[in-house]
MDTraj code that builds the backbone (N, CA, C; nanometers):
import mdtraj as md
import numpy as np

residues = "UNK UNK UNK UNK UNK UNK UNK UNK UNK UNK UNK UNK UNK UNK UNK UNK UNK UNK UNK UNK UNK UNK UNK UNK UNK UNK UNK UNK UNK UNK UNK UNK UNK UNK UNK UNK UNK UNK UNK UNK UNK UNK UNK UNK UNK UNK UNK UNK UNK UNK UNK UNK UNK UNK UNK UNK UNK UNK UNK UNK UNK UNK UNK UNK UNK UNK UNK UNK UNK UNK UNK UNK UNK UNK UNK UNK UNK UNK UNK UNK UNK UNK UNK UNK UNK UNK UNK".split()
xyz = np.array([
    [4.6954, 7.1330, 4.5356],
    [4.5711, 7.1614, 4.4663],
    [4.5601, 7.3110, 4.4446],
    [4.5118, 7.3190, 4.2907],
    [4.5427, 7.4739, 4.2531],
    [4.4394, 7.5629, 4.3246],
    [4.2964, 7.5049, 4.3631],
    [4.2175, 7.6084, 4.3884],
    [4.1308, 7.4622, 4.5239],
    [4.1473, 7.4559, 4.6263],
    [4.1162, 7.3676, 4.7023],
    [3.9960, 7.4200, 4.7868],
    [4.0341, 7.5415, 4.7643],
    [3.8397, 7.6284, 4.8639],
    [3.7014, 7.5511, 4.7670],
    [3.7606, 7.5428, 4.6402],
    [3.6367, 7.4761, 4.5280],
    [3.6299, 7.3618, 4.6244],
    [3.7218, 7.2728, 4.5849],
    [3.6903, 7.1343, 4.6457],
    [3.6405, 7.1277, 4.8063],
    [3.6849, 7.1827, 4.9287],
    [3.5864, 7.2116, 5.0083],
    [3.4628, 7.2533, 4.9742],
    [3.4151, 7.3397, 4.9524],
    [3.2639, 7.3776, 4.9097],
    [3.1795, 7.2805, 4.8264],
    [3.2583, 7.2214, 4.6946],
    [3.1659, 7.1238, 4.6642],
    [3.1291, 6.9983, 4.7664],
    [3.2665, 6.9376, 4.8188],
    [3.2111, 6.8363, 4.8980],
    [3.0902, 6.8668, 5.0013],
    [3.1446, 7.0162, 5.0608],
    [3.0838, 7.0778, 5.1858],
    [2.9112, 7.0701, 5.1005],
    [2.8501, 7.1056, 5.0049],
    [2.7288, 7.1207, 4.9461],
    [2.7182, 6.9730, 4.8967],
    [2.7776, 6.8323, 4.8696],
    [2.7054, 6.7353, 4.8102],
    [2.6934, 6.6523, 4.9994],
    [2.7812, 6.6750, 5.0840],
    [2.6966, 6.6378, 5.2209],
    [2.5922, 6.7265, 5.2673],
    [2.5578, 6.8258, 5.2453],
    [2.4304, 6.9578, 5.3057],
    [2.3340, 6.8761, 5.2313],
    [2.3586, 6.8076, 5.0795],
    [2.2498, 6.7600, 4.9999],
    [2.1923, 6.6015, 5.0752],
    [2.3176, 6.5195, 5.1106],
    [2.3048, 6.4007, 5.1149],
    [2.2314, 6.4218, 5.2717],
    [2.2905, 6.5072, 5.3438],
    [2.1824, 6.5418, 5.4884],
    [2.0489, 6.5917, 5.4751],
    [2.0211, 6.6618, 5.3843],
    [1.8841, 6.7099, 5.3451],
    [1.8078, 6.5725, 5.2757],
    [1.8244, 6.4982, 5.2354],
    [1.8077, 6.4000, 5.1616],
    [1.7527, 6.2931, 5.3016],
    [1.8259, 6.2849, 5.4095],
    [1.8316, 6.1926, 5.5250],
    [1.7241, 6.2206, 5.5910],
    [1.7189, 6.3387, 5.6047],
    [1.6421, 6.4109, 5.7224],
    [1.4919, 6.4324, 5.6408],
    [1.4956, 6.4447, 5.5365],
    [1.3378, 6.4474, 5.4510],
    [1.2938, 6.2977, 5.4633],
    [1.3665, 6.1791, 5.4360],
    [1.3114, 6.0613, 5.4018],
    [1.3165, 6.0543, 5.5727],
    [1.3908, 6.0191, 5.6726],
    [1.3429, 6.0488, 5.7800],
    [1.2263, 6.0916, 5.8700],
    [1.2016, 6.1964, 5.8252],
    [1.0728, 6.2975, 5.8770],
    [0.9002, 6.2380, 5.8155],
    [0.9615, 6.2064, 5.6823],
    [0.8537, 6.0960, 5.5663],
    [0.8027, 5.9574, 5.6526],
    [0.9103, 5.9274, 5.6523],
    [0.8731, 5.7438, 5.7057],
    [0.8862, 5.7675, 5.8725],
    [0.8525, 5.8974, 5.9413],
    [0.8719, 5.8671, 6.1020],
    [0.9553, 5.7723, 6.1562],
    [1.1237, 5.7481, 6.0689],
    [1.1984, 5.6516, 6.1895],
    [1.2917, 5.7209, 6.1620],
    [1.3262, 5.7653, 6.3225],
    [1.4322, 5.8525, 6.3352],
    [1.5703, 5.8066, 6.4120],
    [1.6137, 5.6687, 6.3355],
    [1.6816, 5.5765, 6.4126],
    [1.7968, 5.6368, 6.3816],
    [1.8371, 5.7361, 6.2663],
    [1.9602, 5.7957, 6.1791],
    [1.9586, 5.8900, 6.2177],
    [1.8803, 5.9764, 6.3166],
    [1.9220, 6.1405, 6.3506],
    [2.0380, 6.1670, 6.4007],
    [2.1511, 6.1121, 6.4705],
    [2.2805, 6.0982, 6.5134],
    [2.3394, 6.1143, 6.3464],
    [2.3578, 6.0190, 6.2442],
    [2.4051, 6.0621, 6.1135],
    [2.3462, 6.1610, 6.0435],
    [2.2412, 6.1957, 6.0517],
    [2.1614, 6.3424, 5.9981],
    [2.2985, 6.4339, 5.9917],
    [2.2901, 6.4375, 6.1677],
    [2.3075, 6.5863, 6.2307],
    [2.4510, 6.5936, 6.1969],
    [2.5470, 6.4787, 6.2041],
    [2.6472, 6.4321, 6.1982],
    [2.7251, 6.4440, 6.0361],
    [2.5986, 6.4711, 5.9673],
    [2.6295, 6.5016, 5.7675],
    [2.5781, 6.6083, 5.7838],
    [2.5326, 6.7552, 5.8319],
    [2.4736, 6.8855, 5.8191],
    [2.6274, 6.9137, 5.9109],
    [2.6442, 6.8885, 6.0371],
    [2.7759, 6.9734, 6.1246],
    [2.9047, 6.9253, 6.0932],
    [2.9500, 6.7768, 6.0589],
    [3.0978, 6.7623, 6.0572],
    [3.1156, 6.7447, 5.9197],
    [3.0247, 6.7322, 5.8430],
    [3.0258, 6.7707, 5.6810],
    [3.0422, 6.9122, 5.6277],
    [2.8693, 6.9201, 5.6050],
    [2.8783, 7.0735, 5.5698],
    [2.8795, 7.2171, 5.6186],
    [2.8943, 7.1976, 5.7380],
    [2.9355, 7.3497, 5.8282],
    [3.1083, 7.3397, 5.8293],
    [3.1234, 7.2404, 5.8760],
    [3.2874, 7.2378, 5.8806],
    [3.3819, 7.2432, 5.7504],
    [3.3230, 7.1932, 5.6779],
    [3.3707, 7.2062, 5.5307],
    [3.3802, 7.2963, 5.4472],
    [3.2293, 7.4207, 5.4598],
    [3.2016, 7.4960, 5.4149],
    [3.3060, 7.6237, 5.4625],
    [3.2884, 7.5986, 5.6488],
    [3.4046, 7.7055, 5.6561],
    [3.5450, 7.6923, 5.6472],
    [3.5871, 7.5683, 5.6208],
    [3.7114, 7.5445, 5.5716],
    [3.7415, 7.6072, 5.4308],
    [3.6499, 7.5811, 5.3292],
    [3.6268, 7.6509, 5.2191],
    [3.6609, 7.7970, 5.2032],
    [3.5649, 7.8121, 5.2940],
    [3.5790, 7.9718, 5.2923],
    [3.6732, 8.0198, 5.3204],
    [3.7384, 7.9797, 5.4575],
    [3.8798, 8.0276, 5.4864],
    [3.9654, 8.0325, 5.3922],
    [3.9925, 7.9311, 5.3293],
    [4.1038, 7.9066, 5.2153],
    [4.0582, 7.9793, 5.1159],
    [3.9758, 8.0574, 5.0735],
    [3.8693, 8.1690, 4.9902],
    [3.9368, 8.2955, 5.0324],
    [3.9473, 8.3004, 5.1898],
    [3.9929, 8.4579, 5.2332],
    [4.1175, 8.4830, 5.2619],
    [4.1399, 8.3796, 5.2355],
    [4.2905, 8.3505, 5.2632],
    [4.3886, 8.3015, 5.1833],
    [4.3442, 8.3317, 5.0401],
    [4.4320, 8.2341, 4.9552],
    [4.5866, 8.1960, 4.9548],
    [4.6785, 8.2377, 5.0091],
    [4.7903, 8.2101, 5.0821],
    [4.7878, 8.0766, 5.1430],
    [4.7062, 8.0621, 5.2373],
    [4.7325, 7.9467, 5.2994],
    [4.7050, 7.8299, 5.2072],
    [4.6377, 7.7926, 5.0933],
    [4.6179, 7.7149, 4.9735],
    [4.7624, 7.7036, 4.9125],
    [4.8474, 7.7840, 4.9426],
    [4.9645, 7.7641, 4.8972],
    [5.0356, 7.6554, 4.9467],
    [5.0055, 7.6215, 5.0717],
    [5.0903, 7.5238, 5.1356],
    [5.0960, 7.3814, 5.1515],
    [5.1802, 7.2650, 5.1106],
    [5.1593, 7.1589, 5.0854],
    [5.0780, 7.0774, 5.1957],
    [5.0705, 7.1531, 5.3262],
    [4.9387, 7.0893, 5.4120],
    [4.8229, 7.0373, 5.4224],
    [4.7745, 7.2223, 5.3154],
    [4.6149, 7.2323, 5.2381],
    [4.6078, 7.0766, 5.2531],
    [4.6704, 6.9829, 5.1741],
    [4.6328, 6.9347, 5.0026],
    [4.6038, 6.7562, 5.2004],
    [4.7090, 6.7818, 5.2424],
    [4.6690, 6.7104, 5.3728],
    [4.5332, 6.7134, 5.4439],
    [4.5072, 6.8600, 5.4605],
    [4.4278, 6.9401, 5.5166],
    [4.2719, 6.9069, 5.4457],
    [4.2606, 6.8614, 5.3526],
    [4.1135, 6.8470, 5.2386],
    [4.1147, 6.6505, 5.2633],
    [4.2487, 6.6133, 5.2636],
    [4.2029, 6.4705, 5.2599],
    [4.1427, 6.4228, 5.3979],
    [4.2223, 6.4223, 5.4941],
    [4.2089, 6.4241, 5.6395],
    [4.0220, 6.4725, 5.6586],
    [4.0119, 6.5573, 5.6027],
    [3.8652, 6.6341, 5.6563],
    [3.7831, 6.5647, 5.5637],
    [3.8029, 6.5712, 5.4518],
    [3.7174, 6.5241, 5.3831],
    [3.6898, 6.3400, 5.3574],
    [3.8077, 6.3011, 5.4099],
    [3.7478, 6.1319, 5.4492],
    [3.6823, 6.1466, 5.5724],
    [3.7161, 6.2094, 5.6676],
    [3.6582, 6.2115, 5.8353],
    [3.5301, 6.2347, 5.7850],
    [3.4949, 6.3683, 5.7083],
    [3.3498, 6.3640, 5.7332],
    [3.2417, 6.3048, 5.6450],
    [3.3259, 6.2110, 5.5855],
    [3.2335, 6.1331, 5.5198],
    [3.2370, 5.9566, 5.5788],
    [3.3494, 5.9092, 5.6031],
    [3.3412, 5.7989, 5.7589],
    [3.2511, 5.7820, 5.8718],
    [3.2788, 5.9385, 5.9500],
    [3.2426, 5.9271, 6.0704],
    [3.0833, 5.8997, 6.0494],
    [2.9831, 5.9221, 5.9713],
    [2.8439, 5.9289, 5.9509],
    [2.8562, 5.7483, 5.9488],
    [2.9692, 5.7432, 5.8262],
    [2.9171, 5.5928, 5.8268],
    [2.9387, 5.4977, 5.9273],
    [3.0516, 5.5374, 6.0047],
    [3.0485, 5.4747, 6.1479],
    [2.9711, 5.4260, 6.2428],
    [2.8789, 5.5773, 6.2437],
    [2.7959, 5.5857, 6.3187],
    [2.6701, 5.5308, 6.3074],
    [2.5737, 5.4885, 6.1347],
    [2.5200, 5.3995, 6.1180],
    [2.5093, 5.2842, 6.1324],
])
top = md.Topology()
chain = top.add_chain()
for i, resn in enumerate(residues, 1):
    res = top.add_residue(resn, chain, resSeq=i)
    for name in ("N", "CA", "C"):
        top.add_atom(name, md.element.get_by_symbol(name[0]), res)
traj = md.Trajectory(xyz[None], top)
C-alpha cells in the first residue's frame, strides 16, 4: 500500500466516530450495558490506530515494507472484531 498512514487514520477516525456515536446514544437512553465496547472502539480502535498512522507518517520508510500491508490488516480486523466480540 502506497500511502498506508492514510488508511490507518481513516479507519482510526471512522471508529473515534462509531465510539462517539455509542457512548452519546448510551449516555441518552441510561443503559450502559456496552461501556466495555465503547471504551474498547475509542482505545483498541482509535488511539491504537491513530498512532499506528502516525508512526508510518514519521516514518515513511517503514511503509515500504511488505509487513505494513500485514501490519493494517491484522490491526485493522482486530479492532474492529474484538468490539464485536465483546457485544
Amino acid at each position: 500500500m502506497k500511502r498506508i498512514d492514510i488508511y490507518f487514520l481513516l479507519l482510526a477516525t471512522i471508529l473515534l466516530l462509531a465510539g462517539a456515536v455509542l457512548g452519546i446514544v448510551m449516555g441518552s437512553s441510561e443503559d450502559f450495558r456496552l461501556t466495555p465496547v465503547h471504551a474498547h472502539l475509542n482505545l483498541a480502535g482509535w488511539a491504537s490506530l491513530a498512532l499506528f498512522g502516525l508512526v508510518y507518517r514519521a516514518y515513511p520508510e517503514l511503509a515500504q515494507n511488505r509487513l505494513a500491508v500485514f501490519h493494517f490488516i491484522l490491526s485493522a480486523s482486530s479492532a474492529v472484531l474484538l468490539p464485536v466480540g465483546i457485544g
